[in-house]
SEMARBA-648083 format. One record per residue (C-alpha): residue number from 1; residue in three letters; x, y, z. Coordinates in Angstrom, 3 decimals, padded with zeros to 6 digits, always signed. Layout:
// SEMARBA-648083
+-----+---------+----------+----------+----------+
: num : residuo :        u :        v :        w :
+-----+---------+----------+----------+----------+
: NUM :     ALA :        X :        Y :        Z :
...
+-----+---------+----------+----------+----------+
This chain:
// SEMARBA-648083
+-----+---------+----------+----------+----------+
: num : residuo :        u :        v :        w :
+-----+---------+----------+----------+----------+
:   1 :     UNK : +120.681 : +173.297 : +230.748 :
:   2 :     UNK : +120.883 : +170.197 : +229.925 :
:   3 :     UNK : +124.263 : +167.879 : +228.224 :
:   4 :     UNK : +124.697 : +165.354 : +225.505 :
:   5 :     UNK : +127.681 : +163.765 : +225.451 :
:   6 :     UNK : +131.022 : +163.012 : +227.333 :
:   7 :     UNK : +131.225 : +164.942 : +230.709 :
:   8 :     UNK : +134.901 : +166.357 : +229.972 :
:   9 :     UNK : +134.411 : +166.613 : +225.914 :
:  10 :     UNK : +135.003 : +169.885 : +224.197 :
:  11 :     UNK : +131.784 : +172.056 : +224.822 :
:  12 :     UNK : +129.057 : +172.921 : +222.235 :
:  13 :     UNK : +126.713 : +175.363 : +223.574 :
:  14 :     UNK : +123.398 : +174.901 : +221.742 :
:  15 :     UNK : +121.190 : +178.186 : +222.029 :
:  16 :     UNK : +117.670 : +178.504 : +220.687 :
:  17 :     UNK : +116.049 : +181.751 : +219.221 :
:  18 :     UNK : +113.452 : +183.942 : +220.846 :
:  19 :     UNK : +110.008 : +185.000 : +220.304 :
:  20 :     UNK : +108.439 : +188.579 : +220.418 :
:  21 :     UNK : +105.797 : +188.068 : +223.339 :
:  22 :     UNK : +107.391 : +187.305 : +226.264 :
:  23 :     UNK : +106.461 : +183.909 : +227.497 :
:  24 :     UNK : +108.447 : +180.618 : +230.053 :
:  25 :     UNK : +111.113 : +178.942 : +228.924 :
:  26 :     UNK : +110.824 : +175.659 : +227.121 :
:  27 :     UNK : +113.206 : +172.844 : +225.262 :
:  28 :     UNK : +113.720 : +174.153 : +221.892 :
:  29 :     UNK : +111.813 : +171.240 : +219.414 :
:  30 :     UNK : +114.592 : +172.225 : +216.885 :
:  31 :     UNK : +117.715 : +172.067 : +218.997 :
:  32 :     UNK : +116.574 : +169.395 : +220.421 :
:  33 :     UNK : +116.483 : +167.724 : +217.216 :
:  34 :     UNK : +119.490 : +169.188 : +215.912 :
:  35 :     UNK : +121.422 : +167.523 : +219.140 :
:  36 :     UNK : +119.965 : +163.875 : +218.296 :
:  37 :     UNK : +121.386 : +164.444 : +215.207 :
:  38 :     UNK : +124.269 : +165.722 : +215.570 :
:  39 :     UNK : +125.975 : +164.154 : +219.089 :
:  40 :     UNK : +125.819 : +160.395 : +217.575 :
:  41 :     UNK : +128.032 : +161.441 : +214.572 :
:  42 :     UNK : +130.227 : +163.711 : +217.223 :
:  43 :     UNK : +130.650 : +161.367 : +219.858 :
:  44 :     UNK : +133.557 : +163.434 : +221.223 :
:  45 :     UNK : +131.727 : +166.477 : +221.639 :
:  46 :     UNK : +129.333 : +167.301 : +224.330 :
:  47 :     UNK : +125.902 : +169.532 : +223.513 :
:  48 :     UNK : +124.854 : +171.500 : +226.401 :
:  49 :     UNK : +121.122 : +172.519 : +225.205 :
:  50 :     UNK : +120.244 : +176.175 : +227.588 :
:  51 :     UNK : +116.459 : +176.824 : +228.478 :
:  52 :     UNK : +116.046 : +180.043 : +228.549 :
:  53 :     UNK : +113.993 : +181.379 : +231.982 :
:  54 :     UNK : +112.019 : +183.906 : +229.578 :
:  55 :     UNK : +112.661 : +182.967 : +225.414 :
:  56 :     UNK : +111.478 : +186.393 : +224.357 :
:  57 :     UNK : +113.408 : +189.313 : +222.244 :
:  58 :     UNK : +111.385 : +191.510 : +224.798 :
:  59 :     UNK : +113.904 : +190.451 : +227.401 :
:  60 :     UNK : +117.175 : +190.030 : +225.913 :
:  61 :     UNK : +119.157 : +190.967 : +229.015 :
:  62 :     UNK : +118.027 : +187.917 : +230.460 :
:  63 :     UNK : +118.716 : +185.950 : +227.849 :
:  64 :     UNK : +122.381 : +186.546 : +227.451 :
:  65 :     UNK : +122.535 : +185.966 : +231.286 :
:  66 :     UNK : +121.150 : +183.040 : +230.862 :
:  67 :     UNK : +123.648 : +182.368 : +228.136 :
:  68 :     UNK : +126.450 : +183.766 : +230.611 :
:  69 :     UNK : +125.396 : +181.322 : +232.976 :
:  70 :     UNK : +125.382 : +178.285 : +231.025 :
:  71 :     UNK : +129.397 : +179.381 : +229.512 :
:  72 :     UNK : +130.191 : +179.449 : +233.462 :
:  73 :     UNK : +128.665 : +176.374 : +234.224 :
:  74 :     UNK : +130.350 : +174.272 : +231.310 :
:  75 :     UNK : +133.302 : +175.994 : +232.121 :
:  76 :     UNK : +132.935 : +175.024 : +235.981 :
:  77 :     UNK : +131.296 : +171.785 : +235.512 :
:  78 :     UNK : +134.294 : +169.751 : +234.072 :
:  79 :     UNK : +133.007 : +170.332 : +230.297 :
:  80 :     UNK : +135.678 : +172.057 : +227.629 :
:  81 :     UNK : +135.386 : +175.224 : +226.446 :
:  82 :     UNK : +137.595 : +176.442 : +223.734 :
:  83 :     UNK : +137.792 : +179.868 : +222.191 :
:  84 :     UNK : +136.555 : +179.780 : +218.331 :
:  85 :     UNK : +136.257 : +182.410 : +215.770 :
+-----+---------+----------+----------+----------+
């Protein structure tokens, strides 16, 4: 995972989609564009990007452990999580 923004800022969790083939984890091109884009005009926010170990539909349960992981580290690594929605 990787953060834009202010350590101790509110918490966006940026999560990319999958593929059907199972293949490595990689930065998502799009969220990583989305993020320059977006954390200049939120400077108060902070993007944590997640890199999935295995970015495939195929293996889901890894994904949203993955995803776990990356809510436990913001939430344990001084960023802000708030409950939305």
């Amino acid at each position: 995972m990787r953060r834009t923004g202010p350590e101790e800022a509110p918490a966006v969790l940026c999560l990319n989609g999958g593929v059907k083939r199972a293949r490595p984890g990689e930065w998502s091109t799009s969220v990583d564009w989305l993020v320059r884009r977006l954390a200049p005009a939120r400077p108060r926010l902070a993007f944590y990007e997640v890199r999935y170990r295995i970015r495939s539909w195929q293996h889901l349960d890894e994904c949203i452990e993955d995803a776990r992981a990356a809510l436990d580290a913001v939430d344990g690594g001084g960023g802000r999580r708030s409950r939305c929605c």
